[in-house]
C-alpha positions as CSV (number, residue, x, y, z in Angstrom):
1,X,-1.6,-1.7,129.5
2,X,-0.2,0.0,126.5
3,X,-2.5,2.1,123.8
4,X,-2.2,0.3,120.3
5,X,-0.4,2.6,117.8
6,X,-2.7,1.2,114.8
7,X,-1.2,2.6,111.4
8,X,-4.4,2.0,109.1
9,X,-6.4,4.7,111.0
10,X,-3.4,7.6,110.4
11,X,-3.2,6.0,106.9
12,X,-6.5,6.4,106.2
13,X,-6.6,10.2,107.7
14,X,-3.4,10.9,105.4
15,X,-4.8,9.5,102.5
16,X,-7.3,12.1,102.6
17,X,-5.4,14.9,103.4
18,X,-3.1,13.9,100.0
19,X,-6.4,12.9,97.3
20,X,-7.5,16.7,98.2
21,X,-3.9,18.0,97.3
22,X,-4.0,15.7,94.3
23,X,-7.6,17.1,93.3
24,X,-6.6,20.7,94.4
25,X,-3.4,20.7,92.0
26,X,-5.4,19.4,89.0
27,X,-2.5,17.7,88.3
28,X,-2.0,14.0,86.7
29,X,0.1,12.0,88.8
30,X,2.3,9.2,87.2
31,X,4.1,6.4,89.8
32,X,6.6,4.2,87.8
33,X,7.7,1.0,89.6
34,X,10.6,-1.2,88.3
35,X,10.7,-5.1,89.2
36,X,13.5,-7.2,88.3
37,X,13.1,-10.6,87.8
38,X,10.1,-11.8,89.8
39,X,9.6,-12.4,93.5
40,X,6.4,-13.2,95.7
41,X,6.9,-10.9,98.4
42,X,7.9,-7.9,95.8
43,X,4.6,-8.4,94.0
44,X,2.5,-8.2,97.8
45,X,4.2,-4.8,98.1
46,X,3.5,-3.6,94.6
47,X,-0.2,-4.8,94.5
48,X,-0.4,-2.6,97.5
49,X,1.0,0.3,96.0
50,X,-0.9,0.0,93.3
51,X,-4.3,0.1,95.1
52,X,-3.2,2.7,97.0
53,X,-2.4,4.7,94.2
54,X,-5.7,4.0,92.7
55,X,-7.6,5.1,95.1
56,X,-5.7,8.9,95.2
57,X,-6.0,8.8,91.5
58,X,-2.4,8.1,90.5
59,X,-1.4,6.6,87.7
60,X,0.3,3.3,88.6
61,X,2.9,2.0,86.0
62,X,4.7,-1.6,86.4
63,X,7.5,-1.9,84.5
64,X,8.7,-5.7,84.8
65,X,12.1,-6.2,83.3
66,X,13.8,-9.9,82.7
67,X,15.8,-11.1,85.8
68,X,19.0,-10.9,83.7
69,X,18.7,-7.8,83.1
70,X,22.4,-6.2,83.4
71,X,23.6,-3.2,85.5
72,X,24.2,-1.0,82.3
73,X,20.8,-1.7,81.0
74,X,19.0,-0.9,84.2
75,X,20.9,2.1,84.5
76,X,20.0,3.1,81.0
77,X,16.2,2.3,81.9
78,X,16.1,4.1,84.9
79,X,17.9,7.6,83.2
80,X,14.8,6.4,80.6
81,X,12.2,7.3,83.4
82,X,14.3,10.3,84.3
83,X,13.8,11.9,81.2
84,X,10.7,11.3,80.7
85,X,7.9,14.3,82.0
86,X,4.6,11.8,82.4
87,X,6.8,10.2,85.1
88,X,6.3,12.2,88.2
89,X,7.8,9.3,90.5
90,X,10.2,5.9,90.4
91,X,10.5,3.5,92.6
92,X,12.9,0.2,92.8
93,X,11.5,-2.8,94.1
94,X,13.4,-5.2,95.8
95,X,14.6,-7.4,96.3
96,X,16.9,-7.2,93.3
97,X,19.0,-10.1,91.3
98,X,22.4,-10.6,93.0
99,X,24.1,-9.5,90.2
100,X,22.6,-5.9,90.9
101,X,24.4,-3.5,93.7
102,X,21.0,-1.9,94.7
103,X,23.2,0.8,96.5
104,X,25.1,1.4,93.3
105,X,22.0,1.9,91.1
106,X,19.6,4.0,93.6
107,X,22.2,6.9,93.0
108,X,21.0,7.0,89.3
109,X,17.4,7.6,90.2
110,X,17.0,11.3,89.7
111,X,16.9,13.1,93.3
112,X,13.2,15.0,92.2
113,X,11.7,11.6,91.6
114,X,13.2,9.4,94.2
115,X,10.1,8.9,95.7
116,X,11.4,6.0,98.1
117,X,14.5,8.7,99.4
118,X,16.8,6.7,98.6
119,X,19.3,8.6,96.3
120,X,22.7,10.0,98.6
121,X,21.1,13.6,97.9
122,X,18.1,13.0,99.4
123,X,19.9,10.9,102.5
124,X,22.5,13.7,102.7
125,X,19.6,16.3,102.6
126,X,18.5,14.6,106.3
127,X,22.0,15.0,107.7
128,X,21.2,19.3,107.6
129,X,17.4,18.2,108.6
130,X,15.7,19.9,105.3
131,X,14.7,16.3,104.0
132,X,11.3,16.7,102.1
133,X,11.6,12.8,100.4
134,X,12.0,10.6,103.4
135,X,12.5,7.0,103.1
136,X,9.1,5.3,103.5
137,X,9.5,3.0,106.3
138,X,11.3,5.2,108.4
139,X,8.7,8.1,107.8
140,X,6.1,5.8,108.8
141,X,7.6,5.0,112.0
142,X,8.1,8.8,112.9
143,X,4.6,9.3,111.7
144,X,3.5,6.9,114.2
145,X,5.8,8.9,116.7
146,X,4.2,12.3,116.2
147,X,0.5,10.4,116.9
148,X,1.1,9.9,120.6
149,X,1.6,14.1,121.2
150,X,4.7,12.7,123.3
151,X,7.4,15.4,123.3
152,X,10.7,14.0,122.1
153,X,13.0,16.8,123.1
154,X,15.3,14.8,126.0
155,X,13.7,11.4,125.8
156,X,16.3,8.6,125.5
157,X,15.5,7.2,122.1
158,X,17.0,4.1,121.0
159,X,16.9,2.1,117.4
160,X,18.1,-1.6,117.9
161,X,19.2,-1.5,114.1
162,X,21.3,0.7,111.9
163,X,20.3,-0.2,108.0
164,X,20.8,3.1,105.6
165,X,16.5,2.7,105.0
166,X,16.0,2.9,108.4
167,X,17.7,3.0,111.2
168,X,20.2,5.7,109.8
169,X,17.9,8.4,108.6
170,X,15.3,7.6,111.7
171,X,18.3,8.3,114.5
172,X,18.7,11.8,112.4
173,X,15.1,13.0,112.6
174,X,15.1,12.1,116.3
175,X,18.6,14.4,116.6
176,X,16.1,17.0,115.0
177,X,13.4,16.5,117.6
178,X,16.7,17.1,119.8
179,X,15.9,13.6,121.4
180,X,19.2,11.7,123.3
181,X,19.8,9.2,120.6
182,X,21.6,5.5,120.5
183,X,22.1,3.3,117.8
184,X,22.2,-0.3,118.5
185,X,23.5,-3.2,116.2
186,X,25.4,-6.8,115.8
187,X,28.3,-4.7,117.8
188,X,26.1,-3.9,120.7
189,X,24.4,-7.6,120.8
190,X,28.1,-9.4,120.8
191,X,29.5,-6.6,123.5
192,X,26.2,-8.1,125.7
193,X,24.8,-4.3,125.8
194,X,22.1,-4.6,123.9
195,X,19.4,-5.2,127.1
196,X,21.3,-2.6,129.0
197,X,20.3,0.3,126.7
198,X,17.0,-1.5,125.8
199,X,16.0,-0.9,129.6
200,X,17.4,2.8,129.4
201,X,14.6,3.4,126.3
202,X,12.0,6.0,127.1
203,X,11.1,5.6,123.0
204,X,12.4,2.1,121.9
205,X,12.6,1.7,117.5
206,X,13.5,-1.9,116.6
207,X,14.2,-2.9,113.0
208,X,16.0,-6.3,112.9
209,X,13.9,-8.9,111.5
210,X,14.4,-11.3,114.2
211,X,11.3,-12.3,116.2
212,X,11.5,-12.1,119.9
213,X,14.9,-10.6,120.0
214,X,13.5,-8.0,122.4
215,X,12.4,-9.7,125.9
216,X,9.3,-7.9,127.3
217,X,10.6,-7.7,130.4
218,X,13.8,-5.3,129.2
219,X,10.4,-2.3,128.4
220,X,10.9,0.6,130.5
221,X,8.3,1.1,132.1
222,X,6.0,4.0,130.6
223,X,8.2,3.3,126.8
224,X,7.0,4.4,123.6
225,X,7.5,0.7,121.7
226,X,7.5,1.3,117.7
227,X,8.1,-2.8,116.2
228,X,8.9,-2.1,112.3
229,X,10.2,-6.4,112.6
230,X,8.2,-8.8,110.4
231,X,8.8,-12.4,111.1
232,X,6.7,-15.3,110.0
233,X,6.6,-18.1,113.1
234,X,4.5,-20.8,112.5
235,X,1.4,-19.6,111.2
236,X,1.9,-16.3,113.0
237,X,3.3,-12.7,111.8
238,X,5.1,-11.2,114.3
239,X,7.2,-8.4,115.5
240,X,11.1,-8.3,116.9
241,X,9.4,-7.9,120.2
242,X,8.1,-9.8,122.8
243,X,4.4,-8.3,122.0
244,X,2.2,-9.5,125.2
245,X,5.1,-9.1,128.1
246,X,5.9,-5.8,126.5
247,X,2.4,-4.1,126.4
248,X,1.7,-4.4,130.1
249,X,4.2,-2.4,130.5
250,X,5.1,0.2,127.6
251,X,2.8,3.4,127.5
252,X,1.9,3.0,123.3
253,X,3.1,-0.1,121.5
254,X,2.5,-1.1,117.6
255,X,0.9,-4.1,116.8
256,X,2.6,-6.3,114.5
257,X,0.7,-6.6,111.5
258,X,-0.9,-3.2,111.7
259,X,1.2,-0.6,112.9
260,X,3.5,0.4,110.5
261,X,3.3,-1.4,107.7
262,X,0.0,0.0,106.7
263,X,1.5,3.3,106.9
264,X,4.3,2.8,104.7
265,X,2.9,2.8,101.6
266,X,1.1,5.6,102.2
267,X,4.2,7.6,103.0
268,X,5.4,6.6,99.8
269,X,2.3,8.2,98.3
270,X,3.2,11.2,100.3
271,X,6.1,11.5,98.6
272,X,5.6,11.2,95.5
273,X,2.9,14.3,95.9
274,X,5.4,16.1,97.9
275,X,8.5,15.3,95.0
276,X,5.5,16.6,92.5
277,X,3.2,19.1,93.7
């Protein structure tokens, strides 16, 4: 039976190792987030950060801007906050309108307030393993990682996704821990691979979005399991993996809710004192 990797009780640990920083520095911290256009899962994410914020003594800005808003003016808005010295951090939230290329505009967030790690510097900055921002979720995940005391130098890693938030930059700080890393994705799932290097996972990442699409039965026996999937079925909130077949037989597993989403805010948080103090 697999130990629960539970991401409230590192959060909560965390949280007070960064509101002593915060306190230490004397410093007023100021978190700016930009929402375009409105969207109910976007404001569950920012009433989070905002609480969290609160409670480390941050100041937590909103900055809601009409749904038309065009790429020009966003950009112009955005080199606004740049400018501006009360603003210690920025953050995008998305989703954003289809007429905004979100990949485009994260490049216009200055690098020494990109508190999600999004901007090419900061990504680029991974590549030579001297990242300090960190892109949240993947941070999180890595956090949750370092909690077991599992040495990762020679464990077969594998991330069943490849997005630039997280797959990407987690497969580089595994390369750093000098871990044997693969990369799985649509390509691996149509070439009828993707169970075959499932099995092979001594630490198993899975960012898809697509509940169940990891059998239990494919664990390795002993596996670290990190779930970073959320997928509403039914009534239920659930992971990519099959939770109850795979926790008889991985070593630590993350429940879904609780594992890493309750760390990923927090990592934000971490940033921004990291991109400020």
């Amino acid at each position: 039976m697999a130990k629960l990797l539970e991401g409230k009780i590192i959060a909560a640990q965390l949280k007070d190792i960064l509101l002593k920083k915060i306190q230490a520095s004397g410093k007023k911290l100021r978190l700016t987030s930009v929402q375009v256009g409105e969207n109910p899962s976007a404001d569950v994410y920012v009433k989070s950060q905002r609480k969290n914020a609160e409670l480390l003594g941050i100041e937590f800005d909103l900055q809601q801007l009409d749904k038309f808003t065009s790429e020009p003016k966003l950009v112009e808005f955005i080199q606004g906050l740049n400018r501006d010295p009360k603003t210690n951090g920025i953050i995008l939230q998305m989703p954003l309108p289809l007429h905004i290329d979100y990949k485009r505009i994260s490049g216009y967030i200055a690098p020494e307030k990109d508190v999600e790690g999004v901007n090419p510097a900061n990504m680029g900055r991974l590549v030579f393993g001297t990242g300090k921002v960190i892109p949240c979720t993947a941070a999180a995940a890595m956090e949750l990682l370092n909690s077991t005391g599992v040495k990762l130098e020679g464990k077969e890693a594998v991330i069943v996704g490849h997005s630039e938030i997280v797959g990407k930059p987690l497969a580089l700080m595994l390369l750093d821990k000098l871990a044997t890393v693969s990369v799985c994705h649509i390509g691996t799932s149509k070439a009828g691979k993707l169970e075959e290097h499932v099995r092979a996972a001594e630490v198993l990442i899975v960012a898809v979005g697509k509940a169940g699409l990891i059998k239990g039965e494919w664990i390795r026996p002993g596996a670290i399991v990190i779930d970073i999937g959320i997928n509403r079925v039914a009534d239920k909130i659930v992971g990519d993996v099959e939770f109850d077949a795979a926790e008889q037989k991985a070593s630590w597993i993350t429940p879904v809710p609780g594992g890493v989403g309750p760390l990923t805010v927090v990592m934000l948080m971490r940033n921004l004192v990291d991109c400020s103090l």
